[in-house]
Z-matrix of the N, CA and C atoms (Angstrom, degrees):
N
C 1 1.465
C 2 1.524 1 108.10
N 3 1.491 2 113.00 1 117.59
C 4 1.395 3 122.67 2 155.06
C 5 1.943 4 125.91 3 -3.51
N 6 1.308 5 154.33 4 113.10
C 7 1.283 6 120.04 5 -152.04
C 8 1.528 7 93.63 6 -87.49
N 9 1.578 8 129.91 7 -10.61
C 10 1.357 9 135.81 8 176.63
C 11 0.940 10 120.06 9 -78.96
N 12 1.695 11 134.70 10 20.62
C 13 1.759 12 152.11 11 -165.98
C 14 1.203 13 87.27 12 -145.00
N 15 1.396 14 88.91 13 119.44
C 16 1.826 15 100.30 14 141.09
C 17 1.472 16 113.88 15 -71.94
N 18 1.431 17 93.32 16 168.90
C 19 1.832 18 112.80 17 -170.77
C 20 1.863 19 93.45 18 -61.28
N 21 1.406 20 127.07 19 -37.48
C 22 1.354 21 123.01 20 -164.56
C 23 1.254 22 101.89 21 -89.85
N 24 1.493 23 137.38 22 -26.43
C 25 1.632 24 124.78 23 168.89
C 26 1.222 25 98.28 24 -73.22
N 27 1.130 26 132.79 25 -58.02
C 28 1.868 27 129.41 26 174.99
C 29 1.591 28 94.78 27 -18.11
N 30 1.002 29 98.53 28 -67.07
C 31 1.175 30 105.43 29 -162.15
C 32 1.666 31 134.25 30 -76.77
N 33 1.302 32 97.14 31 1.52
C 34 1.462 33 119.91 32 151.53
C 35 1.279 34 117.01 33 -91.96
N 36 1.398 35 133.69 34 -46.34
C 37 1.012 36 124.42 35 -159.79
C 38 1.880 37 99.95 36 -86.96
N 39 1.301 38 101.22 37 -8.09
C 40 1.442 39 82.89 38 -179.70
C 41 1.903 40 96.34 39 -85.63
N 42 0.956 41 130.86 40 -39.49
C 43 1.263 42 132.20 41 173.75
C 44 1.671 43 106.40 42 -25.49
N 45 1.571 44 115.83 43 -76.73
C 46 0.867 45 111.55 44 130.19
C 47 1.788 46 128.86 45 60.42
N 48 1.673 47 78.82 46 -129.08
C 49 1.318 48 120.23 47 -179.50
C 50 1.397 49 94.17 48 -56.94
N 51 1.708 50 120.31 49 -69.46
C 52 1.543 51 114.27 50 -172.81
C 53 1.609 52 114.37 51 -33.30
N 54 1.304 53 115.24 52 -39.56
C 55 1.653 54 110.82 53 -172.43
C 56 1.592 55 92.13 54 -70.48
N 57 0.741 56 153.52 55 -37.61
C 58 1.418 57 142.30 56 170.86
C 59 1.413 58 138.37 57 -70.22
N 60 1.333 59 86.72 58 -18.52
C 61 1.953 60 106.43 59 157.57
C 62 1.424 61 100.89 60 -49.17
N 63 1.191 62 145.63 61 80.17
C 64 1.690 63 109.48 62 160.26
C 65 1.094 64 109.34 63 -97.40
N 66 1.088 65 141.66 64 25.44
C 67 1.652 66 124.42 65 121.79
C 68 1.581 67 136.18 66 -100.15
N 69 1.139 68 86.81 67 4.64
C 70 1.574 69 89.01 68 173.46
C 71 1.092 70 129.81 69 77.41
N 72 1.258 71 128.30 70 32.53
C 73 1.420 72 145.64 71 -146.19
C 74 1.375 73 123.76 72 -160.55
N 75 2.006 74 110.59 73 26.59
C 76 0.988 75 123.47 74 129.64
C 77 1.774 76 91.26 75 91.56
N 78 1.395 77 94.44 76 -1.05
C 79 1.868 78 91.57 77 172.20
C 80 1.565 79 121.98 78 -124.70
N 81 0.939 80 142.09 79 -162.15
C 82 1.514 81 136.21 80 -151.62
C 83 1.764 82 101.33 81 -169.44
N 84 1.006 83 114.82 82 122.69
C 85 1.940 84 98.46 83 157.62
C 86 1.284 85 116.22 84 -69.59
N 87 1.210 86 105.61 85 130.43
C 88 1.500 87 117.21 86 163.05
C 89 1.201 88 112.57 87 -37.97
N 90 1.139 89 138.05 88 -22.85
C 91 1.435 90 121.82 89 -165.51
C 92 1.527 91 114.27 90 -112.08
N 93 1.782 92 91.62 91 25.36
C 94 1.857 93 108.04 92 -176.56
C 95 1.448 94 90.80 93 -86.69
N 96 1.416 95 105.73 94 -50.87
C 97 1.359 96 135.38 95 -144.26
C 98 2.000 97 110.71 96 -54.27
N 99 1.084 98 110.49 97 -22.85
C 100 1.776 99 99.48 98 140.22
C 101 1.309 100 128.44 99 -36.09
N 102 1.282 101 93.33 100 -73.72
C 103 1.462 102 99.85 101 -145.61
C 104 1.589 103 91.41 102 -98.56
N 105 1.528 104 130.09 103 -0.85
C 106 1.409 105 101.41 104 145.08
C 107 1.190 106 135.29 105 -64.43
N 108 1.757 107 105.42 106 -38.16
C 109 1.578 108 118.89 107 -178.30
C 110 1.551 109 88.51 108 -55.20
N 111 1.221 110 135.77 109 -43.42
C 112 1.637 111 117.54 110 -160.76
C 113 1.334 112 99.98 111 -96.59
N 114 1.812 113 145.11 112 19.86
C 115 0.901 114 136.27 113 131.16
C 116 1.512 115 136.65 114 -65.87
N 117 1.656 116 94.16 115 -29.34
C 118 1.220 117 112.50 116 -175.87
C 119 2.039 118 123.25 117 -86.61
N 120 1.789 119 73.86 118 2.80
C 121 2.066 120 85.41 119 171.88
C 122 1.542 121 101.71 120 110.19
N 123 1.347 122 142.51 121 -19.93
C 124 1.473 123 142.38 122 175.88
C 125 1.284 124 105.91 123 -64.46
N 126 1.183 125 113.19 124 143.70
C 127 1.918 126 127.90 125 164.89
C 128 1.688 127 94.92 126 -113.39
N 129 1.270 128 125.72 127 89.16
C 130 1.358 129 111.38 128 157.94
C 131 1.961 130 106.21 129 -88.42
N 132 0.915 131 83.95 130 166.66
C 133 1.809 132 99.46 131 -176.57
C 134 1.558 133 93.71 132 -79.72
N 135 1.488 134 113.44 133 161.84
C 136 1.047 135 128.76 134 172.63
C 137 1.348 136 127.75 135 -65.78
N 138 1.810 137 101.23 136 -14.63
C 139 1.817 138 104.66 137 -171.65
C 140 1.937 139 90.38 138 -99.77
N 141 1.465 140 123.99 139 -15.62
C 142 1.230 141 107.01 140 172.26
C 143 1.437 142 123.75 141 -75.04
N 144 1.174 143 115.98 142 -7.81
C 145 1.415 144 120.41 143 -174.00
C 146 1.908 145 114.13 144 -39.98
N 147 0.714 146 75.01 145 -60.16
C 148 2.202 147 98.60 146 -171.01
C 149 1.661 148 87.27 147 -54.23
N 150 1.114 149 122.70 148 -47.22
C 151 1.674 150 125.42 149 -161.54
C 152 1.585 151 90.08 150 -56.66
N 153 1.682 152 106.75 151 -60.71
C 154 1.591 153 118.44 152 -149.42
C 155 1.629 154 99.67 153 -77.96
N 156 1.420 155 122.25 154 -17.92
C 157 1.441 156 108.57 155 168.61
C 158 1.745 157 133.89 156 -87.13
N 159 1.840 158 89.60 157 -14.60
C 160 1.724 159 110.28 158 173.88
C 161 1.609 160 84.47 159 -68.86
N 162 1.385 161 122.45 160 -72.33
C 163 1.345 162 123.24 161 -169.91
C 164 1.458 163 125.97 162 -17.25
N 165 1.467 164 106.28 163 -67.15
C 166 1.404 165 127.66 164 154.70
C 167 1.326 166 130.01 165 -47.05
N 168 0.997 167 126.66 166 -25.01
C 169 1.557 168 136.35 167 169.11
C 170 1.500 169 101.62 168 -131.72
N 171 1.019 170 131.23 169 112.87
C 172 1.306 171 123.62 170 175.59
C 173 1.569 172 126.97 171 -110.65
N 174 1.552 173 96.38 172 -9.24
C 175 1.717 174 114.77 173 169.38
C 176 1.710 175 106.50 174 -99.37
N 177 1.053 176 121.09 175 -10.79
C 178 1.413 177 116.72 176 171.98
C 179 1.241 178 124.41 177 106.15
N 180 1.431 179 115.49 178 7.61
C 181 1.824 180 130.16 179 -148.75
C 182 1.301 181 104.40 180 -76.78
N 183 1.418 182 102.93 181 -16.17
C 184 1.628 183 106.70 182 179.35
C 185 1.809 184 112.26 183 78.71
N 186 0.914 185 100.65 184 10.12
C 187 1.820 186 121.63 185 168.96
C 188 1.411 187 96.64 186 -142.74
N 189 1.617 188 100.99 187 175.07
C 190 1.326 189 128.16 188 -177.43
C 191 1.812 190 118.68 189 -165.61
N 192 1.025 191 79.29 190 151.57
C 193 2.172 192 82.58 191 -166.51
C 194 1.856 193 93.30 192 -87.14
N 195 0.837 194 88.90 193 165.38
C 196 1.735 195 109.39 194 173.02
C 197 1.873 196 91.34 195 -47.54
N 198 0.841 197 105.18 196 -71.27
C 199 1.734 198 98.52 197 -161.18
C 200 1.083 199 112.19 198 -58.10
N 201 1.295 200 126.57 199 -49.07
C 202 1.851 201 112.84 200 151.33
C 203 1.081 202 137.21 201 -29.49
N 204 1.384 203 115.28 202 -45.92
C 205 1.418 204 143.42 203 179.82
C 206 1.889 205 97.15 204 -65.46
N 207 1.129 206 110.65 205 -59.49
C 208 1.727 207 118.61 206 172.96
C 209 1.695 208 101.12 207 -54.46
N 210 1.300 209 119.95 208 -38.50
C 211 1.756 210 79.09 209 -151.73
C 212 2.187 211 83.36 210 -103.78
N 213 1.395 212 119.10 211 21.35
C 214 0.993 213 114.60 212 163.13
C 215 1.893 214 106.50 213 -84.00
N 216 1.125 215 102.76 214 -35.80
C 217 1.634 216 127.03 215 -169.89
C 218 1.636 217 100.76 216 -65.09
N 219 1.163 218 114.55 217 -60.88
C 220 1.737 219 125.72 218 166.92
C 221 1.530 220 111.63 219 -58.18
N 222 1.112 221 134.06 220 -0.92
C 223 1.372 222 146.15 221 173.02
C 224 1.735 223 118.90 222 -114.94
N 225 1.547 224 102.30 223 -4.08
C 226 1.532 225 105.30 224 -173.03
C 227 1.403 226 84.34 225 -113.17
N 228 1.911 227 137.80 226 -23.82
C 229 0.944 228 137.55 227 -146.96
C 230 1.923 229 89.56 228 -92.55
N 231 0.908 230 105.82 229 -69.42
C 232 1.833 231 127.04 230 147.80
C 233 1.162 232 100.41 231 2.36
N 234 1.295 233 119.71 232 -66.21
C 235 1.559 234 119.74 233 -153.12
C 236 1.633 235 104.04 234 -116.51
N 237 1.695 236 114.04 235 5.69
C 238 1.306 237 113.29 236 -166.13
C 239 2.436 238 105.30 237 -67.88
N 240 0.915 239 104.07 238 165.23
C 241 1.400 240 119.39 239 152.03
C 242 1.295 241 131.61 240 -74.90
N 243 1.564 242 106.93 241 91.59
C 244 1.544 243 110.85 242 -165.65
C 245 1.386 244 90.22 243 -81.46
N 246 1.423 245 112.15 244 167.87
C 247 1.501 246 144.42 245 158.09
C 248 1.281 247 111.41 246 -26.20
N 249 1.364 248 116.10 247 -43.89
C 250 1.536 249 112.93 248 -163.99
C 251 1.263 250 94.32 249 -93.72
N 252 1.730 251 145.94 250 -30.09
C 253 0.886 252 126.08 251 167.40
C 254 1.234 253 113.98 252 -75.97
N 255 1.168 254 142.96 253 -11.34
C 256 1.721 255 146.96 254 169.02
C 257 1.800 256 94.04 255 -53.69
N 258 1.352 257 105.32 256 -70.48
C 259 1.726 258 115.99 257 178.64
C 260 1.512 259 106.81 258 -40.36
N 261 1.737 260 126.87 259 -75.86
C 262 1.466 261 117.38 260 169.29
C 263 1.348 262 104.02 261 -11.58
N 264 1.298 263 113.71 262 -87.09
C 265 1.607 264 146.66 263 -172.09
C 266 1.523 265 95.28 264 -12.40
N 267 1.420 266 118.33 265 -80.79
C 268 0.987 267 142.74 266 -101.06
C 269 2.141 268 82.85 267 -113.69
N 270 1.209 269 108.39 268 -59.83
C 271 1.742 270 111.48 269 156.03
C 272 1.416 271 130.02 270 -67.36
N 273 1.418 272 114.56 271 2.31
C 274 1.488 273 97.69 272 147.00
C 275 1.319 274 139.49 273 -85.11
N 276 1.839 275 111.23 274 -14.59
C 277 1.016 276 134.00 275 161.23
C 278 1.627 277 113.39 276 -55.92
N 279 1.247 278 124.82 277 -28.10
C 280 2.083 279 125.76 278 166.19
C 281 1.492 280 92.82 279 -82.89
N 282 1.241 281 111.64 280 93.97
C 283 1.278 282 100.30 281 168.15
C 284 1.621 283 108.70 282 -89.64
N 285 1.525 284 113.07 283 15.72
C 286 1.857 285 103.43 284 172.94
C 287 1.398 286 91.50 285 -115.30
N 288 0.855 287 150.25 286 29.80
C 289 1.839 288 162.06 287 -167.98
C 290 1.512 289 88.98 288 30.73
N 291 1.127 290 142.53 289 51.28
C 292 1.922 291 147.03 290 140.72
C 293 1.382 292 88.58 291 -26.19
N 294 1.425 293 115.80 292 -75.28
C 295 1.733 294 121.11 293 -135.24
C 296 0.917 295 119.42 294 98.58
N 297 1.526 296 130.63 295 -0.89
C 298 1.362 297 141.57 296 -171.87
C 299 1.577 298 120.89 297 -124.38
N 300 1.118 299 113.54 298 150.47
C 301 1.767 300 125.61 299 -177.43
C 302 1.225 301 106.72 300 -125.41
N 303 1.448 302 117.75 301 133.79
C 304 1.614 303 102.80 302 170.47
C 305 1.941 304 95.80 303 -86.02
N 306 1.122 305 98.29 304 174.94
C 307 1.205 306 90.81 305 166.34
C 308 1.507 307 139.73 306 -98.49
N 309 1.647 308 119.57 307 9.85
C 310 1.231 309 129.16 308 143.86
C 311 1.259 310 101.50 309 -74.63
N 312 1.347 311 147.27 310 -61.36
C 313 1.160 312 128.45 311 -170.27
C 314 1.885 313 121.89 312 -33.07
N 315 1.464 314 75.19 313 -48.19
C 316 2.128 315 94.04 314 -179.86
C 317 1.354 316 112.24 315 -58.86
N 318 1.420 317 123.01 316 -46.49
C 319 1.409 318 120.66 317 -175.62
C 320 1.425 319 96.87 318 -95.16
N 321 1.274 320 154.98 319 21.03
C 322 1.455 321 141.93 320 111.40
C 323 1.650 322 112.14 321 -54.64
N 324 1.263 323 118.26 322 -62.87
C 325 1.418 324 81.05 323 -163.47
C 326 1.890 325 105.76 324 -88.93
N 327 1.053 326 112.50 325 0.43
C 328 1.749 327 98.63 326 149.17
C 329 1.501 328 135.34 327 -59.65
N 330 0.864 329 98.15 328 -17.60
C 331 1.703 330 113.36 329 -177.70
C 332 1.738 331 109.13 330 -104.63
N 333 1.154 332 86.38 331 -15.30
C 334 1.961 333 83.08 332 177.07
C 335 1.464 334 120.12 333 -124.70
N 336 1.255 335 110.11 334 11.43
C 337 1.656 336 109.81 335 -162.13
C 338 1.578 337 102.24 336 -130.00
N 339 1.180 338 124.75 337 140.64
C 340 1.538 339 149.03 338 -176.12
C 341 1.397 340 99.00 339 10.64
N 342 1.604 341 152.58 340 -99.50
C 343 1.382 342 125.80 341 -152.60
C 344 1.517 343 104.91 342 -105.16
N 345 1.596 344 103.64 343 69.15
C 346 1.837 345 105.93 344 -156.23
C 347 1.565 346 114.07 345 -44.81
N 348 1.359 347 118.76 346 147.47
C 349 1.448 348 122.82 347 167.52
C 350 1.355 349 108.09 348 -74.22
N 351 1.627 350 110.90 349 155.73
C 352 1.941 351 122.68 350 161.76
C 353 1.730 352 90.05 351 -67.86
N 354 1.458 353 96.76 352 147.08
C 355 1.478 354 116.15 353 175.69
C 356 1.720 355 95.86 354 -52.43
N 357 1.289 356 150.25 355 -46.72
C 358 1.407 357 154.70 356 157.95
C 359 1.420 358 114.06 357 -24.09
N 360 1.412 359 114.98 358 -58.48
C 361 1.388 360 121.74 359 -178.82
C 362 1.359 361 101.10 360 -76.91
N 363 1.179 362 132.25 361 -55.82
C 364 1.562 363 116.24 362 179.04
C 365 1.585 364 126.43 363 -26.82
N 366 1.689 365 87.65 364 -40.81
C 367 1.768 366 102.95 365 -154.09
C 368 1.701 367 86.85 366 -80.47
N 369 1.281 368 127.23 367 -38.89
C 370 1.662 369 130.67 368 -163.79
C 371 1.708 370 76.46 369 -71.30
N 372 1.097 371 123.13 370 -59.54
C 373 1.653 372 97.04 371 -158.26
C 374 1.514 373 113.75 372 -75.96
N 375 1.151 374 120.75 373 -20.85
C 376 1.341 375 124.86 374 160.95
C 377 1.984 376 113.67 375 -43.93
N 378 1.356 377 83.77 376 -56.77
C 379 1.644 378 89.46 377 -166.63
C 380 1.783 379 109.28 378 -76.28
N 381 1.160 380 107.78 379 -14.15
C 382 1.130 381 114.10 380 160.80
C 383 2.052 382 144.19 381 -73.77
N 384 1.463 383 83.53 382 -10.31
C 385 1.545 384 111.24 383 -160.06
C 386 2.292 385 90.97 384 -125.79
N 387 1.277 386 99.72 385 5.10
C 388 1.696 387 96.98 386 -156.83
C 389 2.052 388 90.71 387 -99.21
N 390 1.596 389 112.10 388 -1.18
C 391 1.631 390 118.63 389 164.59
C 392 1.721 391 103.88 390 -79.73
N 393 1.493 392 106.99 391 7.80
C 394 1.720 393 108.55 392 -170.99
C 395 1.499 394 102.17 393 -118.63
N 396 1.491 395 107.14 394 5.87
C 397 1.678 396 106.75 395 -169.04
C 398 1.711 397 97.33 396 -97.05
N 399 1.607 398 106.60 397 160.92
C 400 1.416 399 134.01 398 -158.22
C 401 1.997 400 86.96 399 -99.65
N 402 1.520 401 111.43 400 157.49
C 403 1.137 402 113.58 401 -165.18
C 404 1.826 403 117.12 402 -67.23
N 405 1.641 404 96.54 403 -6.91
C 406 1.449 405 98.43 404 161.41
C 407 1.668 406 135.84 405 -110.79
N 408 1.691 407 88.89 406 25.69
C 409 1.749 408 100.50 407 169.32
C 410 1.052 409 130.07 408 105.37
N 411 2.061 410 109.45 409 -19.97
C 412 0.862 411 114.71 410 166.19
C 413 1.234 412 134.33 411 -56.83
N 414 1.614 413 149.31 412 169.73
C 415 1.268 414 156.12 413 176.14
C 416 1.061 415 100.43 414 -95.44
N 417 1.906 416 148.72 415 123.93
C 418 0.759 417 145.99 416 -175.47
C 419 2.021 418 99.50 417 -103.38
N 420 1.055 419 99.38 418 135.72
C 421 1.698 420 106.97 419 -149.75
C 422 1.709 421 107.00 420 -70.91
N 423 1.462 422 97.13 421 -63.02
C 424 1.367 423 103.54 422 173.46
C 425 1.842 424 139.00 423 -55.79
N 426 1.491 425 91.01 424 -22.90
C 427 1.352 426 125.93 425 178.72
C 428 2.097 427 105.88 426 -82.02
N 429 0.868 428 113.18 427 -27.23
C 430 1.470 429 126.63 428 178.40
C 431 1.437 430 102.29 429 -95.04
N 432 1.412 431 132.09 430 -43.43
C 433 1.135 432 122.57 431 -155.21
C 434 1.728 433 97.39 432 -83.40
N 435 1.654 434 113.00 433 -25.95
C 436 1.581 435 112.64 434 177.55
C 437 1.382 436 94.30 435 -75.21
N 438 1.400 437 146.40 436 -17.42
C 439 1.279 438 134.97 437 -166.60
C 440 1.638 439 103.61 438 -86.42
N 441 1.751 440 122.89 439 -38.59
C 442 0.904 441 103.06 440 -168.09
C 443 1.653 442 103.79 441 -99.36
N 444 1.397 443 131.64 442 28.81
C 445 1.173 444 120.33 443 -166.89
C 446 1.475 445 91.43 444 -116.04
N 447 1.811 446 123.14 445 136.79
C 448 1.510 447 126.12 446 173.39
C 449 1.395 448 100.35 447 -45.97
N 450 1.590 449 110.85 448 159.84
C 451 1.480 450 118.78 449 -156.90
C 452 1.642 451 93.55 450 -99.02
N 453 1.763 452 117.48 451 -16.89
C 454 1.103 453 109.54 452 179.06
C 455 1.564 454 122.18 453 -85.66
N 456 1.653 455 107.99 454 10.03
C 457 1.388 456 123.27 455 -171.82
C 458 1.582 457 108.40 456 -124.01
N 459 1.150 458 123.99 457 3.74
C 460 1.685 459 136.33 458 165.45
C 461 1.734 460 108.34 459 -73.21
């Protein structure tokens, strides 16, 4: 076990991983290994991807064992987007300190700024974050950014 996991994330993430065994044989394709790390609660960026799957496979086999898979996972966690950088993030966009986003504003600079969203994903996270809006539509910033951050990372 990772020394940066507790015994109960171990023990999630191997859960996990097992659903991705489909053969049962204690390995994974590398090319799961995204979107497990982002099952397993990590936001790596889109340019870490390649890092966190060399990580995970590091001979090239195109699979990876659980412990590969972990110390790629402890390296996405490392480099993940905490909360407080979501907030930075997320309040430089009020540039009059409101606290508020409209929500064209939001899906502009989602679509144009460092790992831009498809106009689709904007709108899903928009509409997802729009139970955080003020009675005139706005996105209330701080209130979204606790919505989209894992509850075990608040």
């Amino acid at each position: 076990m990772p020394p940066s996991f507790t015994e109960l994330q171990t023990a999630f993430f191997q859960k996990q991983f097992d659903a991705f065994d489909k053969d049962k044989i204690g390995r994974v394709q590398t090319s799961d290994v995204p979107f497990l790390v982002r099952v397993c609660g990590a936001t790596p960026l889109e340019a870490d991807l390649d890092i966190l799957m060399s990580t995970a496979d590091p001979d090239g086999r195109k699979t990876c064992s659980f412990d590969g898979f972990c110390a790629a996972l402890e390296l996405a966690f490392e480099r993940c987007v905490t909360a407080e950088d979501a907030k930075e993030a997320f309040l430089s966009f009020d540039a009059n300190h409101k606290g508020f986003i409209t929500p064209h504003e939001l899906r502009y600079f989602l679509t144009t700024l460092g790992d831009a969203l498809t106009v689709e994903e904007a709108n899903n996270f928009i509409n997802a974050v729009m139970s955080e809006a003020d009675s005139e539509g706005n996105i209330i910033l701080l209130d979204a950014v606790e919505k989209m951050t894992p509850e075990m990372y608040r």
